[in-house]
C-alpha positions in Angstrom: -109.9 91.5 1.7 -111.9 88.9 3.8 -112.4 85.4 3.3 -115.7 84.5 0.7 -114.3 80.7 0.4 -117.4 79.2 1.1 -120.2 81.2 0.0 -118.6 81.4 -3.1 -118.2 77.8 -3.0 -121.9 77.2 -2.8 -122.6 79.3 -5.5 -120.2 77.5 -7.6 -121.3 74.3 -6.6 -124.6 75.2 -7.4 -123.9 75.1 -11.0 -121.7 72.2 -11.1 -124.7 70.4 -9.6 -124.1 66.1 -9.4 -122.7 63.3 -11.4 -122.6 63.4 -15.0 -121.0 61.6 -17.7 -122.3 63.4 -21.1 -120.4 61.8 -23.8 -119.8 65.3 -25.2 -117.8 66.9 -22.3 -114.2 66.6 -22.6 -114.3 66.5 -19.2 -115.6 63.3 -19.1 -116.9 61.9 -15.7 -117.6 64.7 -13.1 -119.4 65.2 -10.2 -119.6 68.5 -8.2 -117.9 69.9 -10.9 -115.0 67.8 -10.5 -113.3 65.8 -13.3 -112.4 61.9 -13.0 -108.8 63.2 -13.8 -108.6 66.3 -11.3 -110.1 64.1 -8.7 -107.6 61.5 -9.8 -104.2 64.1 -9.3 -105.5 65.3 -6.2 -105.8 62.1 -4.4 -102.7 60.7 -6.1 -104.3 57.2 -7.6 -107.6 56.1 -10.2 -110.8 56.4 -8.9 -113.9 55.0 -9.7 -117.2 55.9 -11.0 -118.0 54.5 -7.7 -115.6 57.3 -6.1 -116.9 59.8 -8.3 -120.1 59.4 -7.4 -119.6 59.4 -3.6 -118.0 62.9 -3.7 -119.7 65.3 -1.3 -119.2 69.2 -1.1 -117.2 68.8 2.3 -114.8 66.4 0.6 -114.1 68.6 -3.0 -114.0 71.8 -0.6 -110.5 71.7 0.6 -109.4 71.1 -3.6 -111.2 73.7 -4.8 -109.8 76.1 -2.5 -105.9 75.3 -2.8 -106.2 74.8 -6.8 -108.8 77.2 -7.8 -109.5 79.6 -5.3 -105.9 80.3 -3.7 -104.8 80.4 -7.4 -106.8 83.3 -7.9 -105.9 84.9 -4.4 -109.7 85.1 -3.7 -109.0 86.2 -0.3 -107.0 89.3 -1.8 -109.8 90.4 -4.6 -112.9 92.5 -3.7 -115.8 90.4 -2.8 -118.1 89.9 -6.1 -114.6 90.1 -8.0 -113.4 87.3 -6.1 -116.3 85.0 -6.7 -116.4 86.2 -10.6 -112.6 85.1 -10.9 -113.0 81.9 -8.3 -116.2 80.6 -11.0 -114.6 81.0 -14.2 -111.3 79.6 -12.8 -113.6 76.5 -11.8 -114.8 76.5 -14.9 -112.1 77.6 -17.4 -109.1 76.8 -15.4 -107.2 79.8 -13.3 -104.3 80.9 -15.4 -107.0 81.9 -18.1 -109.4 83.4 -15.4 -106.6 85.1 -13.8 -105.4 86.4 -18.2 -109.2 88.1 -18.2 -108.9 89.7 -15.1 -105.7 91.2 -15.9 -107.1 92.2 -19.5 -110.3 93.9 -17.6 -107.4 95.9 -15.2 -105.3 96.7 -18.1 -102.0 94.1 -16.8 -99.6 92.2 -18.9 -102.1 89.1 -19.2 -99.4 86.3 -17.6 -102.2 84.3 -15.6 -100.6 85.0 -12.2 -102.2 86.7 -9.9 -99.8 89.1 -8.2 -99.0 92.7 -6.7 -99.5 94.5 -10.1 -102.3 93.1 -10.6 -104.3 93.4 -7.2 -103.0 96.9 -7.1 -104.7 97.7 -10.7 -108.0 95.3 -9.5 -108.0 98.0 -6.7 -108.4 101.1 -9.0 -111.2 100.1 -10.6 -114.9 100.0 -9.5 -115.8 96.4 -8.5 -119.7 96.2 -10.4 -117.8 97.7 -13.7 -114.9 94.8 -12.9 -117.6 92.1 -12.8 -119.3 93.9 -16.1 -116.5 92.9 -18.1 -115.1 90.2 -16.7 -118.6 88.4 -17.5 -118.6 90.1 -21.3 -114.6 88.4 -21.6 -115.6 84.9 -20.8 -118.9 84.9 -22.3 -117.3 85.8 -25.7 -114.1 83.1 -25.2 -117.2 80.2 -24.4 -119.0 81.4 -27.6 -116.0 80.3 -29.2 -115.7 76.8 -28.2 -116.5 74.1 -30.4 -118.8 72.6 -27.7 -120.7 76.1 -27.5 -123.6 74.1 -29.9 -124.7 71.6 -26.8 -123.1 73.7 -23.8 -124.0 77.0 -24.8 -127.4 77.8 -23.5 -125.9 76.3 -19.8 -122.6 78.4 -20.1 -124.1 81.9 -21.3 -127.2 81.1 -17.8 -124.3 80.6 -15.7 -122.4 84.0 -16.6 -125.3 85.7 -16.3 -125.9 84.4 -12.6 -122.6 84.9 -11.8 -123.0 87.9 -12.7 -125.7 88.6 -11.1 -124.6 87.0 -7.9 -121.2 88.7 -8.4 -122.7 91.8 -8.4 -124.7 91.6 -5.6 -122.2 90.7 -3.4 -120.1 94.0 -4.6 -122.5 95.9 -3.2 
């Protein structure tokens, strides 16, 4: 399709927002979304909290884009779709964003992104894509453990992304 790297980067950013370290994310240290440990196996050695916090958009960019959004093939999903996948593999990690897309399309759910699927992706209407792509995750977050202090956060960000994702189908 065309390349919606970066605004759907902003929007994803958005809800990451800045440094946390809430002793009841597994995730642990973040900042811009990005975990102590992802930022760790990207860079190749420990960081800081120093490090962590000295993370800027323009440095995270190039990451999310080789192991989130080129996981996904954002380039090769319809815009909205794209940004749908791109959040929720941000979010949820991309062989599981990539297992709901294929379940929406009707695919073998093997959380690769390949011919089959993009050529399903293609038959369906992209608004009614983002519809139930949103409903999938929402219900798989309601069933997290962590849905008690995340919750309210994770079922706001759906809805903008859904939102958003549907807005830029148009």
């Amino acid at each position: 399709m065309k390349d919606n790297f970066e605004s759907a980067l902003k929007a994803v950013l958005h809800h990451e927002g800045g440094f946390v370290n809430h002793p009841a994310d597994p995730g642990g240290m973040t900042n811009l979304g990005v975990t102590k440990k992802v930022w760790e196996e990207w860079v190749g050695h420990e960081v800081d909290e120093a490090a962590m916090r000295a993370l800027t958009p323009e440095v995270v960019g190039p990451m999310y884009r080789k192991k989130y959004w080129d996981k996904i093939r954002g380039d090769d999903l319809p815009e909205g779709v794209d940004y749908a996948v791109f959040d929720a593999a941000v979010n949820s990690g991309a062989g599981r964003a990539a297992k709901w897309l294929q379940a929406c399309v009707g695919v073998e759910p093997d959380g690769g992104i390949g011919p089959k699927t993009l050529a399903a992706v293609a038959s369906f209407d992209p608004k009614d894509l983002v519809e139930d792509y949103a409903k999938r995750r929402l219900s798989f977050l309601m069933d997290l453990p962590h849905w008690g202090t995340f919750g309210k956060g994770w079922s706001r960000r759906v809805a903008d992304m859904q939102a958003k994702a549907t807005t830029m189908t148009a």
